[in-house]
TIRO-2110 file (N, C-alpha, C; in Angstrom, 1 decimal):
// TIRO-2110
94.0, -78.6, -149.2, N, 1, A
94.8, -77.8, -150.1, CA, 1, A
96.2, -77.5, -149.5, C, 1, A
97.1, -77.7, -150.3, N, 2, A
98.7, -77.0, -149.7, CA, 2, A
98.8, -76.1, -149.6, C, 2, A
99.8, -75.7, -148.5, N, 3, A
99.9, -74.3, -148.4, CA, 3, A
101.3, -74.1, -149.0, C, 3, A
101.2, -72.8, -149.8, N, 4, A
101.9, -72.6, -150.7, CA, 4, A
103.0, -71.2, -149.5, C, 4, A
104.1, -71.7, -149.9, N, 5, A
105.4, -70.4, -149.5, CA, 5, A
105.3, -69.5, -150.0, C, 5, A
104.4, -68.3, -149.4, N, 6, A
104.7, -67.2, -150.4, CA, 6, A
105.6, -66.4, -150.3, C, 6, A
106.6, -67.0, -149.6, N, 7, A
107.8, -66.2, -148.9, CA, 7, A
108.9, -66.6, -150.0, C, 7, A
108.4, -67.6, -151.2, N, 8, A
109.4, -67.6, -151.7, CA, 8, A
109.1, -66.8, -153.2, C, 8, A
107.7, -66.8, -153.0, N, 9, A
107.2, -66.1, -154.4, CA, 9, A
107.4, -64.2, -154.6, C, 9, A
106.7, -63.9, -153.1, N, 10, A
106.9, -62.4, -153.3, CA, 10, A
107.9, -61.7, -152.4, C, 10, A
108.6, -60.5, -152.8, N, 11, A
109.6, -60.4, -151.9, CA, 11, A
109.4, -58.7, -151.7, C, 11, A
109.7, -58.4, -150.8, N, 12, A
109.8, -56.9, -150.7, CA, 12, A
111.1, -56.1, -150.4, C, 12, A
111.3, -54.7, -150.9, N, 13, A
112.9, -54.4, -150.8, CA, 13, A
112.3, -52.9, -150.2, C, 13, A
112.5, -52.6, -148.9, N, 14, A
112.0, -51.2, -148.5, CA, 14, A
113.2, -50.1, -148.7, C, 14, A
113.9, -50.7, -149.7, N, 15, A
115.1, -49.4, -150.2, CA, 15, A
115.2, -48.8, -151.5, C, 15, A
114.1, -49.6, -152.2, N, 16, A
113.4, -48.9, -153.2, CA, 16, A
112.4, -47.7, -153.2, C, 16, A
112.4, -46.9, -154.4, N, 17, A
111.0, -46.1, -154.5, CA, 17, A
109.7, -46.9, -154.8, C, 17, A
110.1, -47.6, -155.7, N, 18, A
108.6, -48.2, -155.7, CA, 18, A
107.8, -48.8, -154.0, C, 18, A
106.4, -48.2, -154.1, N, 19, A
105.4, -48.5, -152.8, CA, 19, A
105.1, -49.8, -152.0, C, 19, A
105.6, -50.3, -151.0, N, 20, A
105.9, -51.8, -150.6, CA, 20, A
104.5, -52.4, -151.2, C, 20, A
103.2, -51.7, -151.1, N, 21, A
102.0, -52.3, -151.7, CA, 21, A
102.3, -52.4, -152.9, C, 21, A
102.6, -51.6, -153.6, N, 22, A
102.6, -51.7, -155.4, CA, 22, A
103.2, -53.1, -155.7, C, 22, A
104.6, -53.6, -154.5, N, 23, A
105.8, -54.2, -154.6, CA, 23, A
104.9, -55.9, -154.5, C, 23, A
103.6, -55.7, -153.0, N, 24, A
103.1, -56.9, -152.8, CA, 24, A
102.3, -57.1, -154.0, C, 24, A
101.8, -56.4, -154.5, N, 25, A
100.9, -56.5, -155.2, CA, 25, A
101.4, -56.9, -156.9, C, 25, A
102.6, -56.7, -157.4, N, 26, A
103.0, -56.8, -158.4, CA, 26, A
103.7, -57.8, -158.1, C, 26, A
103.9, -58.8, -157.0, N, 27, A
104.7, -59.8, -156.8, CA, 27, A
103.5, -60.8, -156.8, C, 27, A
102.4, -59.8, -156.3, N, 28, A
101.2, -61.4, -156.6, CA, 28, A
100.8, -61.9, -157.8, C, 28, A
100.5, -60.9, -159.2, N, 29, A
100.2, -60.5, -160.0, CA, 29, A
101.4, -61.3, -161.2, C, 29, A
103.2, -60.9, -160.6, N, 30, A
103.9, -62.0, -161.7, CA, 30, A
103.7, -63.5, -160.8, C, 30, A
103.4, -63.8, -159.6, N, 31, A
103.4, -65.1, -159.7, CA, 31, A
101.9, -65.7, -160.4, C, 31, A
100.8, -65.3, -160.4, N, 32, A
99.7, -65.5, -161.3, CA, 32, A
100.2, -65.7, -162.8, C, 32, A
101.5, -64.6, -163.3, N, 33, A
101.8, -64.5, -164.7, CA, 33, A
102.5, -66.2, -164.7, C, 33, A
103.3, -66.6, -163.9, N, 34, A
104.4, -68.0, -164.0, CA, 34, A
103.7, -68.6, -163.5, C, 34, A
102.4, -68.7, -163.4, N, 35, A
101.6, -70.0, -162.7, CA, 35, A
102.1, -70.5, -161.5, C, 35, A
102.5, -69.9, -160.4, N, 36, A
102.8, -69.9, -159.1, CA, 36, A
101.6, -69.9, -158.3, C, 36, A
100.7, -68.8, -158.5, N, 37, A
99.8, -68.7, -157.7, CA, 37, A
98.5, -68.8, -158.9, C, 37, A
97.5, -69.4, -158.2, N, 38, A
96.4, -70.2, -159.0, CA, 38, A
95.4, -69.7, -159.0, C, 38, A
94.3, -69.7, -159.6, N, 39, A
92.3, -69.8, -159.3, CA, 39, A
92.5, -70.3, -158.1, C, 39, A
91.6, -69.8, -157.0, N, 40, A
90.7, -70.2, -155.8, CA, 40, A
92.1, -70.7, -155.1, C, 40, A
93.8, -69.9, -155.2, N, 41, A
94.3, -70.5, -154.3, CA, 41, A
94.2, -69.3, -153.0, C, 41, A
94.5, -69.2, -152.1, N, 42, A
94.4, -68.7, -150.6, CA, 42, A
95.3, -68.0, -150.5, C, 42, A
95.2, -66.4, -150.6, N, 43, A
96.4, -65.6, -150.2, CA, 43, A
96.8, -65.7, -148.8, C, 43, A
97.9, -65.3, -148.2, N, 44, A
98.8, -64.9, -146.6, CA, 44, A
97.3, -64.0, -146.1, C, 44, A
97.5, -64.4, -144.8, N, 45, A
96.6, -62.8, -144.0, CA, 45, A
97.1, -62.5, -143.6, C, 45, A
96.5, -60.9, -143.5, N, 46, A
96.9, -59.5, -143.5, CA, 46, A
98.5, -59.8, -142.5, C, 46, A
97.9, -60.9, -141.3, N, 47, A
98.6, -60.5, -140.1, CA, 47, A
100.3, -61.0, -140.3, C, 47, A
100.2, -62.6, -141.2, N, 48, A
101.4, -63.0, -141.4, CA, 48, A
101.9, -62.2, -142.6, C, 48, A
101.5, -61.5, -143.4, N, 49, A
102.4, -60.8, -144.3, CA, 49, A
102.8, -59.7, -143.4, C, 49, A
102.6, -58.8, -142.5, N, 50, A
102.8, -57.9, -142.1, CA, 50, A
103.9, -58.2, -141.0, C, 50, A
104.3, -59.7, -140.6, N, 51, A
105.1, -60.6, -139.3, CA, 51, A
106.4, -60.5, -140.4, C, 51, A
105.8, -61.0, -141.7, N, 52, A
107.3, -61.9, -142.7, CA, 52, A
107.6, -60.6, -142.9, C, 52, A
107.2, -59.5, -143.6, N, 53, A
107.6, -58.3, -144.2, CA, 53, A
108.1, -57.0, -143.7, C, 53, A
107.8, -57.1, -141.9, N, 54, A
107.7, -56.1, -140.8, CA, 54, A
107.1, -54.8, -141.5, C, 54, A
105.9, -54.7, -142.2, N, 55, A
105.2, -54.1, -143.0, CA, 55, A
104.0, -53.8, -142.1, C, 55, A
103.2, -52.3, -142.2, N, 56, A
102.1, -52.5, -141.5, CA, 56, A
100.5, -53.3, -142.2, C, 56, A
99.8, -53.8, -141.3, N, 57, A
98.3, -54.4, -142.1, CA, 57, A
97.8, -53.1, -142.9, C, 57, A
98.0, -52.1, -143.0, N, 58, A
97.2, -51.1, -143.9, CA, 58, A
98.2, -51.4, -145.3, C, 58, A
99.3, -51.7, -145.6, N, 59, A
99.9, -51.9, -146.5, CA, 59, A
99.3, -53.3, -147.5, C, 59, A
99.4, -54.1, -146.4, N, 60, A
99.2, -55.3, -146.8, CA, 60, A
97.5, -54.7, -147.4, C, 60, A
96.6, -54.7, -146.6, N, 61, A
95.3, -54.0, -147.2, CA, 61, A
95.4, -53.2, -148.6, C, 61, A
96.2, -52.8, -148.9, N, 62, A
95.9, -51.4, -149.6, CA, 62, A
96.6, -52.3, -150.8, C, 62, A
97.3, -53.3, -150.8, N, 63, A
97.9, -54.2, -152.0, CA, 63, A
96.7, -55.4, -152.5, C, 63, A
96.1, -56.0, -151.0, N, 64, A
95.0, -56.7, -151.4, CA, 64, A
93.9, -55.9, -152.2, C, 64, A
93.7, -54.5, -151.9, N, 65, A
92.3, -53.9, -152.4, CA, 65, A
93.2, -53.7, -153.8, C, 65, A
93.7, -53.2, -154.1, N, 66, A
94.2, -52.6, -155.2, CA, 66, A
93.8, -53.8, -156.2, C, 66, A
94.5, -55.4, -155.5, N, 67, A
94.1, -56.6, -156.8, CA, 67, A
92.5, -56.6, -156.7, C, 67, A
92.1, -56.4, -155.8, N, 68, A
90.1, -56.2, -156.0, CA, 68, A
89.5, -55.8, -156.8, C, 68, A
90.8, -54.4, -156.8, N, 69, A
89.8, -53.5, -157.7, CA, 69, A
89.5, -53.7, -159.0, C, 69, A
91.0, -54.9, -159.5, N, 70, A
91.0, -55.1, -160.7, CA, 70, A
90.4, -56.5, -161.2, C, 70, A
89.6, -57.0, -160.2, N, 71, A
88.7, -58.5, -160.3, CA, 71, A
90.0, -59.8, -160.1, C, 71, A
91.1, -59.5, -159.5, N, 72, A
91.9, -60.6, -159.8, CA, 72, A
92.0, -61.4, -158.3, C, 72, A
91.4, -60.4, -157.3, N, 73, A
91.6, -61.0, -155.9, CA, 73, A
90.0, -60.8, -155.2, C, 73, A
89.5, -61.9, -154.7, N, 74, A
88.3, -62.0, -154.1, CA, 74, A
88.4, -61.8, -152.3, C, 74, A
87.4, -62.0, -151.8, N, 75, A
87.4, -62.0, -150.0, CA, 75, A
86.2, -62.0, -149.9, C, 75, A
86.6, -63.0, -148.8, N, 76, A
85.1, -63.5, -148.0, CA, 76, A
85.1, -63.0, -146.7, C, 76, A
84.5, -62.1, -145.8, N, 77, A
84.6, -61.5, -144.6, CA, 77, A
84.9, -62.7, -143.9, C, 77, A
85.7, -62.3, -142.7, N, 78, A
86.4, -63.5, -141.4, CA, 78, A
86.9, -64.5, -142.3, C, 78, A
87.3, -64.7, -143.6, N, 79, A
87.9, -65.9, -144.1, CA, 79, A
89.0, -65.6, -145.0, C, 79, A
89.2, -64.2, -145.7, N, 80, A
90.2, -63.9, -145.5, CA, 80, A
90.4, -63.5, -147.8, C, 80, A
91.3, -63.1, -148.2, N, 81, A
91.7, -63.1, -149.1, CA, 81, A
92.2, -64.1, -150.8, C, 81, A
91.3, -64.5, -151.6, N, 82, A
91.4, -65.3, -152.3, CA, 82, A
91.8, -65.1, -153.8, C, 82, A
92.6, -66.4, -154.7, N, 83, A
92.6, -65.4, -156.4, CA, 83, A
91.2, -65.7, -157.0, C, 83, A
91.0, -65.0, -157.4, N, 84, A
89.6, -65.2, -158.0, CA, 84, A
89.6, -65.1, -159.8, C, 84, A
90.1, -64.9, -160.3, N, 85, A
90.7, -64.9, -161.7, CA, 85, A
92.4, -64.9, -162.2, C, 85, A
92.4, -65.3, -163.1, N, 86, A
93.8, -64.7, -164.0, CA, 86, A
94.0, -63.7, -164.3, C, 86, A
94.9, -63.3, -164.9, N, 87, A
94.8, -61.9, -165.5, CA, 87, A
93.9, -61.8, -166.5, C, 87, A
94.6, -63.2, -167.6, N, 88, A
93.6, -63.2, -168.6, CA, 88, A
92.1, -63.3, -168.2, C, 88, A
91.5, -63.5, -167.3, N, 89, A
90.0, -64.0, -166.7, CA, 89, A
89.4, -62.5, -166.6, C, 89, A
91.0, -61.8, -165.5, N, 90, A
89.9, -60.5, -165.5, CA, 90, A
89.8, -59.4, -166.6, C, 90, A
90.8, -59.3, -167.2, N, 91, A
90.3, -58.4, -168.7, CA, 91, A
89.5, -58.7, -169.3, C, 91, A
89.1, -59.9, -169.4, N, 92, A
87.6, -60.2, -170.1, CA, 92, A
86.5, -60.0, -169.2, C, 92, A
86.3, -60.3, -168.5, N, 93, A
85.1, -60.1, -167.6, CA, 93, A
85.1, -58.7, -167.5, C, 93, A
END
């Protein structure tokens, strides 16, 4: 599988109000919308989003759990973060 740039998909601005998590998380969410990011493609871990974004891993965490909550991001312990649906996939389910 390719690895996809997600440095070019999501971007973060820490001079906004909006929450850098809301920010990663809604940056994952429009690239799912433009078919950027796929079913069963492989999110960044914790550690490189937190390197590109100078963001702490609880941020990055708290953006991955948030897409969990709503069935659109999967994880497999020690392997890391995955899409597990569309948007459309998870409103139905």
């Amino acid at each position: 599988m390719k690895t996809k740039n997600y440095l070019k998909i999501l971007h973060v601005d820490h001079d906004v109000i909006t929450p850098i998590y809301r920010q990663l998380a809604d940056g994952i969410l429009d690239g799912i919308d433009k078919g950027q990011i796929v079913k069963n493609d492989i999110l960044p871990s914790l550690h490189d989003l937190c390197v590109a974004f100078n963001i702490s891993k609880n941020t990055v965490e708290k953006a991955y759990f948030t897409l969990k909550q709503i069935g659109v991001v999967g994880s497999v312990k020690g392997k890391g973060f995955y899409v597990k649906a569309t948007l459309l996939q998870s409103q139905v389910s």
